[in-house]
C-alpha positions in Angstrom: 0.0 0.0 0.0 1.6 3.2 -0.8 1.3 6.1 1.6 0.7 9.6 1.3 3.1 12.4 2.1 1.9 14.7 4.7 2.8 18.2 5.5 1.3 20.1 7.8 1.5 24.0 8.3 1.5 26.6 11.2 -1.9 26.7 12.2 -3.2 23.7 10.9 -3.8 20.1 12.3 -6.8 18.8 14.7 -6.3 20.6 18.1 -7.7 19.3 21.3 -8.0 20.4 24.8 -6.7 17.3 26.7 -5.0 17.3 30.4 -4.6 21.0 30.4 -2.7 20.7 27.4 -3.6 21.7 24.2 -2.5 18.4 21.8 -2.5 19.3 18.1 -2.3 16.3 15.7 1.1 16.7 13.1 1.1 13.2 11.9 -2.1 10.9 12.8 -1.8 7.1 13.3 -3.9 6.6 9.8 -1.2 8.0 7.6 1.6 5.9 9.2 -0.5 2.6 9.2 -0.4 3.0 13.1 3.0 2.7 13.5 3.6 5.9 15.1 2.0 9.1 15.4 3.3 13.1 15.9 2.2 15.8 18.1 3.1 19.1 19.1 1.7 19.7 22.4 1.4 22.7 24.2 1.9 22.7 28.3 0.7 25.9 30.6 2.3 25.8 33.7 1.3 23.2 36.2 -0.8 21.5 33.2 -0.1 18.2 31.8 -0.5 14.7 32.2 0.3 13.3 36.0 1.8 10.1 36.2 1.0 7.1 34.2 1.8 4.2 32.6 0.9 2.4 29.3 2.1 -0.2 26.5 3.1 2.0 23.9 6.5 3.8 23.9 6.4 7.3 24.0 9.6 10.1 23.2 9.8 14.2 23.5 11.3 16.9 22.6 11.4 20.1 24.3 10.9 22.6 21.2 10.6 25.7 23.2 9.8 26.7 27.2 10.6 24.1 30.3 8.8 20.9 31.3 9.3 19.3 34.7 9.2 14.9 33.4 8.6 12.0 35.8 10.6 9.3 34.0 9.9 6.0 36.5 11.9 7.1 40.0 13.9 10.5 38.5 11.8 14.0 37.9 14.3 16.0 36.0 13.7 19.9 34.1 14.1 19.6 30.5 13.9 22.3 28.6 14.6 23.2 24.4 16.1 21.4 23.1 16.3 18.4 25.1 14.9 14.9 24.4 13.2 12.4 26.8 12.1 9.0 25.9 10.0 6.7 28.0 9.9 3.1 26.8 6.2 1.2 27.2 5.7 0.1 30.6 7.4 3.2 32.5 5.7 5.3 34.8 6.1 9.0 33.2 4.6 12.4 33.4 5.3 15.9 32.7 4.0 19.6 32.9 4.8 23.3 31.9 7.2 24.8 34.2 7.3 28.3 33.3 4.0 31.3 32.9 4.6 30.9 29.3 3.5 27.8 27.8 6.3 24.9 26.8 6.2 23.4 23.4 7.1 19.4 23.1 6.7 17.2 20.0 5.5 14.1 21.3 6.1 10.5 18.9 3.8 7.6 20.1 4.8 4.1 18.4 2.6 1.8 18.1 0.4 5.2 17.6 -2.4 4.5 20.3 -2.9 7.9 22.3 -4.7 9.7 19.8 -8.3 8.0 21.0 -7.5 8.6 24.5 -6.7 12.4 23.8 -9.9 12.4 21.0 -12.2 10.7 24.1 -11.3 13.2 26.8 -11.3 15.8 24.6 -15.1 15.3 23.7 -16.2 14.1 27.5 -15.0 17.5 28.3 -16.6 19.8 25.4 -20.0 17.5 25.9 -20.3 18.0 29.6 -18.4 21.6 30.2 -17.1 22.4 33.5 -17.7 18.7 34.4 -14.2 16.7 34.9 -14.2 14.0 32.2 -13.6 10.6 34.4 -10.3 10.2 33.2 -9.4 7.1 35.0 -12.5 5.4 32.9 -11.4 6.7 29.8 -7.9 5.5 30.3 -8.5 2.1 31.7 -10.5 1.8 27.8 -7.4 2.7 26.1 -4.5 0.9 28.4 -3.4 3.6 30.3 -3.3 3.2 33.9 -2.9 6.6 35.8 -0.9 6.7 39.4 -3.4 7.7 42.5 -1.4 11.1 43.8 1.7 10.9 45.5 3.1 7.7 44.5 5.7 8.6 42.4 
């Protein structure tokens, strides 16, 4: 099957409110036969997702701003310019730093977040100002979130 070439512009990709974060798709699971998946993902400060875990590996890179990471038993600063990867299976997390809002590419391979971010995302525009239950939502997708404090 041959693929497509995609390009996508400034401005353009699906965006969706997910975490805090603001998750815009670059490369979607569909063009890359699932394989892997792009994002550029924007982190406010204090926002992002809190500890998890899942099957899928998962690497960053800090484009612009500063992002506090939980990588399994370390919680390290990274910030442009710095890369992070967390293999399926290890407990990470990470959140904006600074007032302005950190930018991170995000790879997923197998790609497998984007119906996790696309479920949250329209829990929370269907029921606003009502917390999505995003321990339901993840437990459907093979994510399993940390109960506060554990890491």
């Amino acid at each position: 099957m041959d693929k497509p070439a995609v390009t996508v512009k400034d401005g353009e990709g699906e965006v969706l409110r997910v975490l805090g974060a603001n998750v815009r798709f670059l490369l979607e699971a569909a063009a890359t036969g699932h394989r892997f998946s792009v994002m550029d993902v924007s982190l406010p400060k204090d926002q992002g997702p809190p500890p998890h875990e899942h099957p899928w590996d998962e690497a960053y890179f800090v484009i612009s701003g500063r992002v506090r990471f939980v990588i399994g038993d370390a919680v390290r600063v990274f910030e442009a310019g710095d890369f992070v990867y967390a293999p399926g299976g290890v407990v990470h997390g990470f959140k904006g730093v600074e007032e302005t809002p950190a930018r991170v590419l995000v790879f997923d391979a197998p790609a497998t977040a984007e119906d996790f971010f696309r479920d949250v995302d329209k829990e929370t525009k269907a029921a606003p100002g009502v917390a999505p239950n995003i321990p339901t939502i993840a437990q459907r997708h093979g994510l399993r979130f940390l109960p506060p404090g554990a890491t």
